[in-house]
VEXMARGU-460298 format. One record per atom (N, C-alpha, C, O): x, y, z. Coordinates in steps of 0.1 Angstrom, whole numbers, plus 5000, padded with zeros to 4 digits. Each point is the difference from the previous one (the first is absolute). Last residue first. Example, Ala and Ser with C-alpha at 12.3 -4.5 7.8 and 13.67 -1.06 7.14 Angstrom:
<nodes>
512849785071 500950115000 499250115008 500550115001 499849324998 499150125000 500950125000 501050005007 
</nodes>
This chain:
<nodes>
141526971946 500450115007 499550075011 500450105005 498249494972 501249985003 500550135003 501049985007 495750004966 499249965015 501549965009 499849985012 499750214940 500250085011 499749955014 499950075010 500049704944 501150075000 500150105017 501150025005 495249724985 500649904999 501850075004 500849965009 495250314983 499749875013 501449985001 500750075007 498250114953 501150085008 499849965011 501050025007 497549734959 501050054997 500750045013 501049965005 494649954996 501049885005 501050044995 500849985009 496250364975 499750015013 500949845010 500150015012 499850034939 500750135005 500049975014 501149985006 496049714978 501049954995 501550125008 500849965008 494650124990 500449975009 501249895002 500349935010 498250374950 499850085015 500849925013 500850055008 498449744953 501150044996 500150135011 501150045004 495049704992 501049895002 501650114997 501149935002 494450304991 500849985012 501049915004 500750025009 499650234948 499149905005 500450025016 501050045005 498550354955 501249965013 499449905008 499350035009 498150064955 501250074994 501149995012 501249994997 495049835011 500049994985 501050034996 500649934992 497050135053 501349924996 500549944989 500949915000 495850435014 499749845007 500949944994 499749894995 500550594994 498949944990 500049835004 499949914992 502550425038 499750084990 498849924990 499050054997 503249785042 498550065005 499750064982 498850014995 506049795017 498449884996 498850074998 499149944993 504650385020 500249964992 498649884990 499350024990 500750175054 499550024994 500150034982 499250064992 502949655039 498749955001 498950154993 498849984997 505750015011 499949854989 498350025001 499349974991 503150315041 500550054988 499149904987 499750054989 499949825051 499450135002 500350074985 499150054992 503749575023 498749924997 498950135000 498849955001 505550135004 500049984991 498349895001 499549944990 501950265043 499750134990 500449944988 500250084991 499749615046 498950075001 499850144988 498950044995 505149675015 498949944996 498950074998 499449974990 504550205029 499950004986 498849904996 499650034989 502549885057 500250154993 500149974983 500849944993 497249645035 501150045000 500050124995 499349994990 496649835035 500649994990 501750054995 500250105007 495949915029 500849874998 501349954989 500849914999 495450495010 501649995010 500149905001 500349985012 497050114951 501450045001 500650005010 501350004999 493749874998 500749894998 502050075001 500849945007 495650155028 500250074989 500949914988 501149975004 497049775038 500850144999 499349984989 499349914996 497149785017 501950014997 499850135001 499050075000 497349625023 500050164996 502049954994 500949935006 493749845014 501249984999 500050154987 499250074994 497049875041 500149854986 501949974997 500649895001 497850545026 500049875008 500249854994 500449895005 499150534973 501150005003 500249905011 501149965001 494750104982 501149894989 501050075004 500750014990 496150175035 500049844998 500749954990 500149884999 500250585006 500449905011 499949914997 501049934998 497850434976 501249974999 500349885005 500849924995 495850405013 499249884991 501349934997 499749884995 501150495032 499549895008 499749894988 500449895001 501050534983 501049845003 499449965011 500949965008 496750354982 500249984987 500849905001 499749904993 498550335046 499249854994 500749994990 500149884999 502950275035 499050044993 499249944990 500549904994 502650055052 499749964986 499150054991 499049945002 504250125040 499049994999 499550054990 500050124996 505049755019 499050074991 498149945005 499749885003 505450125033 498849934989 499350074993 499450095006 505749885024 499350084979 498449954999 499749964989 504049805037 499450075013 499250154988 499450105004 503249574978 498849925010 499650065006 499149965007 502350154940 500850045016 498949895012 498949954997 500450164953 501749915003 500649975015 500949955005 494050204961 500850045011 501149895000 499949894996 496950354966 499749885006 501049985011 500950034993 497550404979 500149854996 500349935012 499650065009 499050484974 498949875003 500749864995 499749944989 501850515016 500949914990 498749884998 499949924992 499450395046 499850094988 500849914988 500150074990 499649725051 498650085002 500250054983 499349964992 504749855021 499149905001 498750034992 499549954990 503750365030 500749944986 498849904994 499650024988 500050105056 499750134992 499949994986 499250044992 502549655042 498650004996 499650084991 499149974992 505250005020 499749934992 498649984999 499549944990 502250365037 500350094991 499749884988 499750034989 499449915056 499050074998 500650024984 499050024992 504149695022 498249965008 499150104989 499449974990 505950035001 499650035008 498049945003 499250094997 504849954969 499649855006 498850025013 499349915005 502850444970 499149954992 499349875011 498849975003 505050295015 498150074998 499649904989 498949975004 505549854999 499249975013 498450055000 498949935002 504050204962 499349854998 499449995013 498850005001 503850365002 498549994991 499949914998 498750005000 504850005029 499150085003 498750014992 498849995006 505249804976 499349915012 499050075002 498949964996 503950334976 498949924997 498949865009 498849964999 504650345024 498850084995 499349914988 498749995001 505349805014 499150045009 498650134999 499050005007 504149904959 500249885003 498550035010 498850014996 504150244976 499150075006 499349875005 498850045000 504250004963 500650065009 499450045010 500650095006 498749474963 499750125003 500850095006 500949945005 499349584978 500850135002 499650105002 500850094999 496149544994 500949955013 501550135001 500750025010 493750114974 501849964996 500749965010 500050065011 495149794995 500750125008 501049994986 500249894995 494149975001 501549985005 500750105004 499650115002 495049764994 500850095002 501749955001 500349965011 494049904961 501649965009 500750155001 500050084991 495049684992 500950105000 500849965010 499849925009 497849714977 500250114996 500850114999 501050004992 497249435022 500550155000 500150094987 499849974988 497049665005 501350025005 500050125005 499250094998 497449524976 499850145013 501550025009 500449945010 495449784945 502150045000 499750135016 499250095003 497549444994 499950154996 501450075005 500649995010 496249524975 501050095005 500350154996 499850074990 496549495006 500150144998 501250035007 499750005012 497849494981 500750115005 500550104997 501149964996 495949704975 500850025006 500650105010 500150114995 495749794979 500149895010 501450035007 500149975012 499250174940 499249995008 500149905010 500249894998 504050354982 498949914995 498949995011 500450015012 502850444984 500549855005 498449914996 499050054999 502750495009 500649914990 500349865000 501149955000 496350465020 499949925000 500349864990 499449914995 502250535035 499650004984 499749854998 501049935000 497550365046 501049924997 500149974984 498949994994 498150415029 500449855000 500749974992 500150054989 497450435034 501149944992 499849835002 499549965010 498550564984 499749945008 501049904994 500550014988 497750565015 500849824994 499949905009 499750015012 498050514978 499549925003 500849824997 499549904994 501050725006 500349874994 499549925009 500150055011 500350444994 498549915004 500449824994 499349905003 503850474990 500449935016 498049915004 499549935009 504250164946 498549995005 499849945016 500149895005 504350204979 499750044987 498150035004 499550114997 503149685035 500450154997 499450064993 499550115003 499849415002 499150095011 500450164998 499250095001 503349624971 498749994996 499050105006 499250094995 505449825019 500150104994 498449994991 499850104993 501349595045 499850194999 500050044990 499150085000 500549474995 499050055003 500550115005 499350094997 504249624987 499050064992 499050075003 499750094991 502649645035 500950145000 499350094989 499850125000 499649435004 499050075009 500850165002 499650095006 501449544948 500250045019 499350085005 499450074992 498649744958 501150085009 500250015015 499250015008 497649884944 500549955010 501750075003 501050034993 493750114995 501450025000 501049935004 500450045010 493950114973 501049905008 501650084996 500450094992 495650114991 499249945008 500849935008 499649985011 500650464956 500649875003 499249935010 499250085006 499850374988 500249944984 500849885000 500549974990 498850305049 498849904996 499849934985 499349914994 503850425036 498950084989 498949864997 498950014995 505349885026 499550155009 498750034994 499050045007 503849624969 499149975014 499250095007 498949995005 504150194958 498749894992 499249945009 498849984998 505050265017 498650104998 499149954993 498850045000 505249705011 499350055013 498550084999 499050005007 503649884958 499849915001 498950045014 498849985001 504450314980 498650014991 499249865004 499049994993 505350115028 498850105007 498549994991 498950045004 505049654984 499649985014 498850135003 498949975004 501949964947 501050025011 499250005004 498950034995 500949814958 499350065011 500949955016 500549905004 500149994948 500250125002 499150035008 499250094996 500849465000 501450015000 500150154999 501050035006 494749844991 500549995013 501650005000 500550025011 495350024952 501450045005 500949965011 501250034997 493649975010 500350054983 501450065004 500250105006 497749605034 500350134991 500050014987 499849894994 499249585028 501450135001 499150114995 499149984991 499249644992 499750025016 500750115006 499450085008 500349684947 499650115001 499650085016 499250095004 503049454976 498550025000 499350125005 498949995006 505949974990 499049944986 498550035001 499250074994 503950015044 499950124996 498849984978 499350074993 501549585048 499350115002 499950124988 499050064996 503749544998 498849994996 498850125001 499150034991 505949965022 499550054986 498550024998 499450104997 502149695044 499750105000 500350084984 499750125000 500249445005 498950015009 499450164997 498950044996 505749754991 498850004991 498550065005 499350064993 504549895033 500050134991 499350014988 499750094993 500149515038 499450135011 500650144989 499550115002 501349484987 499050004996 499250155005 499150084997 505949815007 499550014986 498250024999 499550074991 502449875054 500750094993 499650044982 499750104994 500449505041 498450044994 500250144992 499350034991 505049715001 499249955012 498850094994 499750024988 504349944991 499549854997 499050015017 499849915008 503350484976 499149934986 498949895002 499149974992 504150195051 498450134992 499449894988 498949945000 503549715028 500450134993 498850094996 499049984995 503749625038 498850034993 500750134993 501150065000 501949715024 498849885000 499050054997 499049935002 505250325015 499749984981 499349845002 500749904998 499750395041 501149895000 499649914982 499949884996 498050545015 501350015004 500849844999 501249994996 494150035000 501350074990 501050015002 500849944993 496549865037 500149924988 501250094988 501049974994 497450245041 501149965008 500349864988 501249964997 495050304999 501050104999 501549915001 501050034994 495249705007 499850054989 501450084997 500849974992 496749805046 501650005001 500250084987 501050075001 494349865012 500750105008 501650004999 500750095005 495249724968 501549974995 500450135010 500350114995 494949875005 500549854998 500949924997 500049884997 498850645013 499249885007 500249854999 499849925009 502750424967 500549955010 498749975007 500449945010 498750164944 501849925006 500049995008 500049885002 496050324983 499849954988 501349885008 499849875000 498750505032 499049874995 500649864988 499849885002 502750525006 499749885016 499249914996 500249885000 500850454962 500949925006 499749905015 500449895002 497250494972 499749864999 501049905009 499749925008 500250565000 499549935003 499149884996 499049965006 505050254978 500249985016 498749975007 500149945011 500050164936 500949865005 499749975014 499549895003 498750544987 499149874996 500949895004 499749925009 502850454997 499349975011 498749845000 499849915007 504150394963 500249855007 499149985006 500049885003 500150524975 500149864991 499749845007 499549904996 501150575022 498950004999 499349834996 499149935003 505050394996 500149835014 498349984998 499649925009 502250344960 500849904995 499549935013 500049875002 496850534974 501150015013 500449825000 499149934998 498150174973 500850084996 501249965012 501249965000 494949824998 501449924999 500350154996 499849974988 495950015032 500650084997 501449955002 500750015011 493949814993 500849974999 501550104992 500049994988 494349815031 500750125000 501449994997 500449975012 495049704977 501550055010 501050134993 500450034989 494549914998 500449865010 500850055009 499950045012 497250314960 501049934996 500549915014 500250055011 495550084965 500550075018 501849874995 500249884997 495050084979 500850064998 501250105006 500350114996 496849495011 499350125000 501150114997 500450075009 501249504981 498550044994 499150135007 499250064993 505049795026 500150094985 498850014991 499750084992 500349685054 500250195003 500750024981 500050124996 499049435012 498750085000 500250154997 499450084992 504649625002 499150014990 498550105004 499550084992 503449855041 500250074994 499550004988 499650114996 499549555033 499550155007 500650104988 499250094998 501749514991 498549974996 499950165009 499450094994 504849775013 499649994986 498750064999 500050124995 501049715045 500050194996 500550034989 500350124997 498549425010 498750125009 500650094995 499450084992 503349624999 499250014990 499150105004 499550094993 504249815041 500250084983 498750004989 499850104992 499049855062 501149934992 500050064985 499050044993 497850135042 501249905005 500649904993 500249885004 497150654997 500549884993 501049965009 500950065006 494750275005 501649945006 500549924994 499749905005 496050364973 500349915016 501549985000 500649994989 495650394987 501249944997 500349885015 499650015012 497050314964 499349895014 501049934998 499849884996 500150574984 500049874993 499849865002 499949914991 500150525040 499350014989 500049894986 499050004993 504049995044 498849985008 498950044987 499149914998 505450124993 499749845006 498549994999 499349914994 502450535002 499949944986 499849865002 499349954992 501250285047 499150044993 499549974987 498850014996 505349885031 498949935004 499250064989 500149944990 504250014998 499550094999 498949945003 499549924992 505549855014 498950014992 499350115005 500650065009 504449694994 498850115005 499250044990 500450044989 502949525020 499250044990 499050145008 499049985007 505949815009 498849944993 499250124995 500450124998 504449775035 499750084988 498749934997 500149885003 502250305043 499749874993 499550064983 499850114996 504150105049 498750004987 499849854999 500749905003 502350365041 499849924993 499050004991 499050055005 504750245022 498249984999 500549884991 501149974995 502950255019 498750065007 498249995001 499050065006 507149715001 498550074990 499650035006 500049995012 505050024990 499150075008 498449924993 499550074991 505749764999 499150094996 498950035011 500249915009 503549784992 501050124994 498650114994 500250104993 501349425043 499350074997 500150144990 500650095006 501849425003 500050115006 498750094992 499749984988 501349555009 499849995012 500350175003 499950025012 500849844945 501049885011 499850095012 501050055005 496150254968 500549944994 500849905008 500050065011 494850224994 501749925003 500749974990 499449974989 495850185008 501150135006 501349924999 501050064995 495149665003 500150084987 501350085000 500850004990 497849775049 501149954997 500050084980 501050014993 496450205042 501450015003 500849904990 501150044995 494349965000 500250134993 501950005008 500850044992 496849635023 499849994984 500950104997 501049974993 498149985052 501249924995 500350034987 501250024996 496550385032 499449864993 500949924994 500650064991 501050365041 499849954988 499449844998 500649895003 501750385038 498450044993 499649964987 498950044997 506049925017 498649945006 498749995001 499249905001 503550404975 500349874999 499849925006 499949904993 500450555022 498649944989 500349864994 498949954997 504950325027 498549915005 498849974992 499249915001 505850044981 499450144999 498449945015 499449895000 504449924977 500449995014 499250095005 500250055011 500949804940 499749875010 499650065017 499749915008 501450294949 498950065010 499749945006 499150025008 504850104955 499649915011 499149995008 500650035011 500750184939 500050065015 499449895008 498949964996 502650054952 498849975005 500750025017 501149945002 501950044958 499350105000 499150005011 500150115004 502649544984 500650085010 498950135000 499850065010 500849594957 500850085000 500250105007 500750094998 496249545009 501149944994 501550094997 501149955002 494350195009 500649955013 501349944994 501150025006 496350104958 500250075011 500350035013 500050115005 498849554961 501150024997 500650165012 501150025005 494649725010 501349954998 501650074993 501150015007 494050164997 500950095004 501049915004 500950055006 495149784972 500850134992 501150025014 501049954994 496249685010 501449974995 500750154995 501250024997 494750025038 500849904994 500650044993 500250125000 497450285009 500049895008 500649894994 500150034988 501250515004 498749904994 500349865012 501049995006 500550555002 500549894996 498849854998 499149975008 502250614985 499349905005 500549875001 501049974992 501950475029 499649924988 498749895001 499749945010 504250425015 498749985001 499349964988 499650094993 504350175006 500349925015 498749924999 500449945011 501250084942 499650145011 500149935008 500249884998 503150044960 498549975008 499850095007 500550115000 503349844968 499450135001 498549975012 499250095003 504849624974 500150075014 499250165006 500250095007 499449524953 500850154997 501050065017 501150075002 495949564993 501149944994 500850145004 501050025007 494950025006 501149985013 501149924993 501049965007 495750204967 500750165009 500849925008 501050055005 496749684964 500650104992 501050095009 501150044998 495449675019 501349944996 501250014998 501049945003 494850315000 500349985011 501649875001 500949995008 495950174954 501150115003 500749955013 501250035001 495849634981 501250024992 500950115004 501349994999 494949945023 500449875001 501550004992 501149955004 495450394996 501050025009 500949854999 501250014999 495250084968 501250055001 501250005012 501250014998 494249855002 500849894994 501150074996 501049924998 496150295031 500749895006 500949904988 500849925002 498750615001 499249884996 500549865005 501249965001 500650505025 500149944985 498949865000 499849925009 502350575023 499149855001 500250004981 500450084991 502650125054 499450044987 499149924992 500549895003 500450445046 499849864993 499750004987 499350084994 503250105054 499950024984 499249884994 500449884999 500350305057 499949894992 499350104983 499250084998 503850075055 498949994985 499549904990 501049954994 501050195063 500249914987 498650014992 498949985003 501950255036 501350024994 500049914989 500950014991 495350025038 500250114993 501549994990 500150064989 496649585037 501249964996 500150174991 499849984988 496249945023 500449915009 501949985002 500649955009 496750324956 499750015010 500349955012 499950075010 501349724953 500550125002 499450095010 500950065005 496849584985 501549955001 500550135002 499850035012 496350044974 499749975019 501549975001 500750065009 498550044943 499850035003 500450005021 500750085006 499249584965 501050074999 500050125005 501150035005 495349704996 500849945009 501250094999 500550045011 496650124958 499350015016 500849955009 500250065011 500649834943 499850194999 500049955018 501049975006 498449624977 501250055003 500250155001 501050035006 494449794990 501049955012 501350024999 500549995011 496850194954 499550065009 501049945013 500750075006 499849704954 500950134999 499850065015 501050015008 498649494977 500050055012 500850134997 501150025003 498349744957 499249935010 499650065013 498950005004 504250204960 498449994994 499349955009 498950055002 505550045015 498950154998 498549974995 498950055003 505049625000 499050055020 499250054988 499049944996 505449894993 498950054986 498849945010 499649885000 505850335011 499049905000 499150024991 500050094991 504450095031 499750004988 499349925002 500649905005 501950455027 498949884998 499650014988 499650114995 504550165039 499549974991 499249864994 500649895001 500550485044 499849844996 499250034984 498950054998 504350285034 499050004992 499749854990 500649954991 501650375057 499349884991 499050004992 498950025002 503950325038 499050004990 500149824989 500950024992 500650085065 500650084984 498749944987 499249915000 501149965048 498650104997 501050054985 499550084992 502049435027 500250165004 499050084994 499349934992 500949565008 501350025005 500150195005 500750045009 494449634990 500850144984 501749995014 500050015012 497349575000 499850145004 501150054982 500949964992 497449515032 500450074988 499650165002 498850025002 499549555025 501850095001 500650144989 500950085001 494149714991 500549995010 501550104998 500450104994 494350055003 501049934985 501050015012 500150095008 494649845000 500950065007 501449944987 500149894993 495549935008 500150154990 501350015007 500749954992 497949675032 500249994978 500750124997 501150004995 497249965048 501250014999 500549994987 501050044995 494650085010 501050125009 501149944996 500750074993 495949664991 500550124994 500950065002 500950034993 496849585026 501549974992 500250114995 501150004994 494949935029 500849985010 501550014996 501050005008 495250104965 500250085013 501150005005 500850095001 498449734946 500049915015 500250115010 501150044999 497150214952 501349885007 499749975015 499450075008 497850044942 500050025008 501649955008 500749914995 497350244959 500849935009 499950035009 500050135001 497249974957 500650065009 500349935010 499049985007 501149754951 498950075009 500350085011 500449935010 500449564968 500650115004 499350115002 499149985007 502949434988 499350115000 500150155000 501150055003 501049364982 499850165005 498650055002 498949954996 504449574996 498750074998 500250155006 500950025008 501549464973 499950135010 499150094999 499450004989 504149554989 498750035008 500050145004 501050055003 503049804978 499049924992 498750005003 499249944993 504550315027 500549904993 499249894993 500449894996 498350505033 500650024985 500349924991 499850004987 497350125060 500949894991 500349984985 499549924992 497550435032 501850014998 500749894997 501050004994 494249995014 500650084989 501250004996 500549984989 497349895055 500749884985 499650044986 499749924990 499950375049 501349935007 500349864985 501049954995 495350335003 500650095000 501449915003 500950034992 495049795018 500149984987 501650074992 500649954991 498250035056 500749904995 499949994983 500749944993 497350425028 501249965003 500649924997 501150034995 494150004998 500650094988 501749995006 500849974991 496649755038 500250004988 500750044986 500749944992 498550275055 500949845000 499849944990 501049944998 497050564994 500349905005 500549935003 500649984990 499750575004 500049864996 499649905009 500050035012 497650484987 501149885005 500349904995 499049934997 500650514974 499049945014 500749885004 500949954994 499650474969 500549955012 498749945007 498950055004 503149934941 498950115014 500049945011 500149885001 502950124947 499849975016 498750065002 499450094995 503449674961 499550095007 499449995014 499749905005 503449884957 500650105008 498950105005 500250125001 
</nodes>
């Protein structure tokens, strides 16, 4: 998610155009965005849709924007209202792995807000299912959208979320500590075995790592996963589902051994299960870490913390010598509507400014990630430029939006369960045993 402006190329374009293929290929970029001349004026323009009257509105918004995009939601919201005086927007924000549960919680209750996040694939099934989810099939920006990132949005052919960026997840590293240990680019698991063994002999701790926070958990998985399953079993997800495989009996077992291993062989922090996301950031920020593996969403708040920081990124190289490198790169953030709202047409209204050209570049520039829109281009910043060529190699979603609701927080929940002493006391065979449990029970809803 970072930018500086200069012109894309018919390259970096197309690179950008097979990002979005979600369904098993795709690639990104990003970098203060630039947009198409010729497609702004009528882009930005928000259609049919007008406020019914100057009487006062107040759109209630529950998202979890603030940690990723605070400065761009303050600011859009902000101009919205300026643009729009009679309607206000409230926002209440929550962790992302919290909301997942409150947000369930309020529209069971009947307590939602007009204005909600909404995650890409299978999550917002049960929520079209019950009606909650606002129809956007008709909105214009929905043309403007990269196939990928539209069909993430859909459910039987209608559309029910807004996105707004797309992430890849791998390894940001710390040039300076590279450059003074004459570190080189590992291309395959044993190299950055062997790279991380170096950076602990000089004493510089390897990887950076803060499971306090629960979505923290999953990310190592998310970026073994392409490389380790669907480079070479792309039906894998669709295997589950039609119970012809299982978590216990695929690379799943070796890939949580993998990552015990890190923490055995002393590569991790001191602790990392009591270390939160911000102590993790300041272990990068400060140089007391040398790597991280994490989404690119990761680099503001590093650059915040030390705006002289120096990162740089590649792919996790989870795969045997000689083999192909994939790299995890989905959507993101998302805008939905309540399909009851009492204010129907003023939330259209703000999803529209979001969708808007100049207002998704913005999003782009300061979230530094990767674009959804065709007429959106990021001009890339070297840190995800080094990103590309293996976003061009091949790329899966995120593994959860395939997954059926509940899979994911119990394999988040399990894993730092396994993490406490490598699975001794909670095997992983009994992690991902849990983790086919509720597959199996919820994929049918």
């Amino acid at each position: 998610m970072i930018k500086r402006k200069k012109v894309i190329t018919a390259t970096l374009a197309t690179v950008v155009s097979l990002s979005l293929a979600l369904s098993g290929c795709g690639n990104s970029t990003d970098t203060p965005a630039s947009v198409k001349p010729a497609e702004s004026g009528a882009a930005a323009e928000s259609p049919a849709v007008t406020t019914s009257s100057s009487a006062p509105v107040t759109l209630k918004m529950f998202h979890f924007l603030e940690a990723e995009a605070g400065p761009t939601l303050k600011d859009i919201n902000k101009r919205f209202h300026e643009k729009y005086p009679n309607i206000t927007i409230e926002y209440e924000n929550a962790p992302t792995d919290q909301y997942q549960t409150t947000i369930k919680t309020r529209f069971a209750s009947g307590d939602a807000p007009d204005i909600i996040g909404v995650f890409p694939g299978t999550w917002k099934d049960p929520f079209v299912k019950a009606g909650y989810l606002m129809d956007l099939s008709d909105r214009p920006w929905v043309s403007r959208l990269q196939q990928g990132a539209k069909d993430m949005e859909s459910k039987d052919g209608k559309v029910y979320g807004l996105p707004l960026d797309q992430n890849a997840i791998g390894v940001i590293y710390n040039k300076k500590i590279f450059k003074e240990l004459n570190l080189t680019i590992p291309t395959n698991w044993n190299e950055f075995l062997q790279l991380a063994e170096t950076i602990k002999a000089a004493n510089i701790t390897p990887l950076a790592l803060g499971m306090k926070d629960l979505w923290v958990t999953q990310i190592i998985p998310y970026a073994m996963a392409p490389s380790a399953i669907y480079r070479d079993a792309p039906t894998f997800d669709k295997d589950m589902y039609d119970a012809k495989t299982t978590f216990v009996n695929s690379p799943w077992k070796k890939m949580m051994e993998d990552y015990a291993l890190l923490d055995a062989k002393g590569y991790f922090n001191k602790g990392p299960l009591g270390t939160s996301y911000d102590q993790m950031v300041q272990l990068m920020a400060t140089g007391k870490a040398a790597m991280e593996i994490m989404g690119n969403w990761g680099l503001p708040p590093i650059y915040a913390a030390n705006p002289q920081a120096d990162m740089g990124m590649f792919p996790l190289p989870y795969a045997e010598e000689g083999k192909p490198v994939w790299v995890p790169s989905a959507i993101a953030l998302g805008l939905g509507g309540n399909a009851k709202t009492k204010h129907p047409d003023e939330v259209k209204l703000y999803l529209d400014f979001w969708a808007e050209p100049e207002n998704n570049a913005q999003l782009l520039t300061q979230a530094k990630a990767f674009p959804v829109f065709k007429d959106v281009n990021p001009d890339l910043d070297a840190t995800l430029k080094e990103l590309v060529p293996y976003l061009n190699v091949g790329t899966y979603n995120f593994l959860d939006q395939n997954w059926p609701a509940g899979v994911q927080d119990t394999m988040m929940k399990n894993i730092q369960s396994v993490m406490v002493d490598g699975g001794k006391t909670f095997p992983i065979d009994k992690m991902l045993a849990e983790m086919d449990k509720v597959f199996t029970e919820k994929k049918g809803q």
